[in-house]
C-alpha positions as a Markdown table, in Angstrom:
| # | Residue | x | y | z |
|---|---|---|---|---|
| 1 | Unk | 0.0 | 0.0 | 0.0 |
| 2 | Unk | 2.9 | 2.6 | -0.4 |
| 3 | Unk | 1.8 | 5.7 | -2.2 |
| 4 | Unk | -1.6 | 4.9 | -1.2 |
| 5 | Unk | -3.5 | 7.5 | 0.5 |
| 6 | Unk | -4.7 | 5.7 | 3.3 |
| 7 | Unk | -6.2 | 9.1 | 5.5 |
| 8 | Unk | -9.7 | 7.9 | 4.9 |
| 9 | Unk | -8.6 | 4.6 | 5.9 |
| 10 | Unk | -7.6 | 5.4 | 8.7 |
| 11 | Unk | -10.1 | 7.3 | 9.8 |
| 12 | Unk | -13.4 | 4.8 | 9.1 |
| 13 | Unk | -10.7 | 2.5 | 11.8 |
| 14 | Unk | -11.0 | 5.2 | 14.3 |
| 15 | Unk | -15.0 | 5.5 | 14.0 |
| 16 | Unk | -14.9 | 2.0 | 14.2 |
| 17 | Unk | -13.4 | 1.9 | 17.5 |
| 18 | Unk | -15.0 | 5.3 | 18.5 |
| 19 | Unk | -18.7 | 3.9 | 17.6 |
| 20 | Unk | -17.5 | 0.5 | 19.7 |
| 21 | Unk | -16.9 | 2.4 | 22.6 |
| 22 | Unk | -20.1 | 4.4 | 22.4 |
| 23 | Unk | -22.0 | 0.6 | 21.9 |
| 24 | Unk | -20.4 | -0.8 | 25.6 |
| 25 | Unk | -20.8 | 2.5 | 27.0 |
| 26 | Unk | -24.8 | 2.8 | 26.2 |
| 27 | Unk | -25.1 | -0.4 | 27.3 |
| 28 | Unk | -23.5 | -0.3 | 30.5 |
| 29 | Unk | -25.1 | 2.9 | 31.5 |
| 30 | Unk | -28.6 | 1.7 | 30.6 |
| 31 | Unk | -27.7 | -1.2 | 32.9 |
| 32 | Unk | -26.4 | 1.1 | 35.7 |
| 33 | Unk | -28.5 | 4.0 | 35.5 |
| 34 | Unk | -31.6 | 4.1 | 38.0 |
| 35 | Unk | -33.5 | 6.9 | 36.3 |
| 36 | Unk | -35.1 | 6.5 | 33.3 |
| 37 | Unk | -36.0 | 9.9 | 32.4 |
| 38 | Unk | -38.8 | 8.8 | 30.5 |
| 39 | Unk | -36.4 | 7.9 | 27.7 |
| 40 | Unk | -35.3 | 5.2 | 28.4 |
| 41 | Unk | -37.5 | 2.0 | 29.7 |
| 42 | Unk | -38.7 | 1.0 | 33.1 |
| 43 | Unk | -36.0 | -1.5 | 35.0 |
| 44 | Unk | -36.7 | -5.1 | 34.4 |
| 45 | Unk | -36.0 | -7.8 | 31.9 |
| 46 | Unk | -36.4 | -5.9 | 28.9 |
| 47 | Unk | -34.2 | -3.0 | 29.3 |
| 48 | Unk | -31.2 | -5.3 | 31.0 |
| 49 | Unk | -31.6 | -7.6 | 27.9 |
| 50 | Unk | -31.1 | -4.3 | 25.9 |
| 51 | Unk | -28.2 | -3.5 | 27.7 |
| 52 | Unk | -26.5 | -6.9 | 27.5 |
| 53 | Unk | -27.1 | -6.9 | 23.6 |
| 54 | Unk | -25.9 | -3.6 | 22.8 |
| 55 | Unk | -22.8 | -4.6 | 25.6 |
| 56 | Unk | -22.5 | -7.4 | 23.3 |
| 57 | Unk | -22.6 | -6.0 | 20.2 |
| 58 | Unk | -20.2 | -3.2 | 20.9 |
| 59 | Unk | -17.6 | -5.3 | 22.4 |
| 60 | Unk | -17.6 | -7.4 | 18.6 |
| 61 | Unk | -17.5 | -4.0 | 16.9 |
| 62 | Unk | -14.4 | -3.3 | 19.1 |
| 63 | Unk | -13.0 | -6.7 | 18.2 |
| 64 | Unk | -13.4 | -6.6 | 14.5 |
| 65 | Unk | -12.4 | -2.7 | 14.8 |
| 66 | Unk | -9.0 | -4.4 | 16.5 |
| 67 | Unk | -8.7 | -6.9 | 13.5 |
| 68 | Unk | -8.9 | -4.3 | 11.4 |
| 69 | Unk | -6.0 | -2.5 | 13.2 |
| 70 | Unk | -3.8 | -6.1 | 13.2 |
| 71 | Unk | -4.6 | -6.0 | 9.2 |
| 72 | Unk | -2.9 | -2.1 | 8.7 |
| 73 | Unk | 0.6 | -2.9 | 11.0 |
């Protein structure tokens, strides 16, 4: 890849990673949080399965995001 211009490469890995922290931090604050207000839904099984899915789903964004990270060195 030399000569490449790999800026906007580089930069979609760095959303990546940015958008997998925002995934595991949503979940884990609608897991923590107490109040809802009125956003998000009342405490019980449906909001902690919620949480665990986008928890879930983030942390394989941030493993494929490190993959992708691996693949560039």
């Amino acid at each position: 890849m030399r000569g490449q211009n790999r800026g906007p490469a580089q930069l979609t890995l760095y959303i990546a990673a940015l958008a997998s922290l925002a995934y595991l931090g949503g979940g884990i604050a609608l897991i923590a949080s107490s109040q809802s207000f009125g956003v998000f839904p009342e405490p019980g099984p449906f909001r902690y399965g919620m949480g665990t899915l986008l928890i879930i789903y983030g942390a394989f964004r941030a493993y494929r995001a490190y993959q992708r990270f691996q693949e560039n060195d």
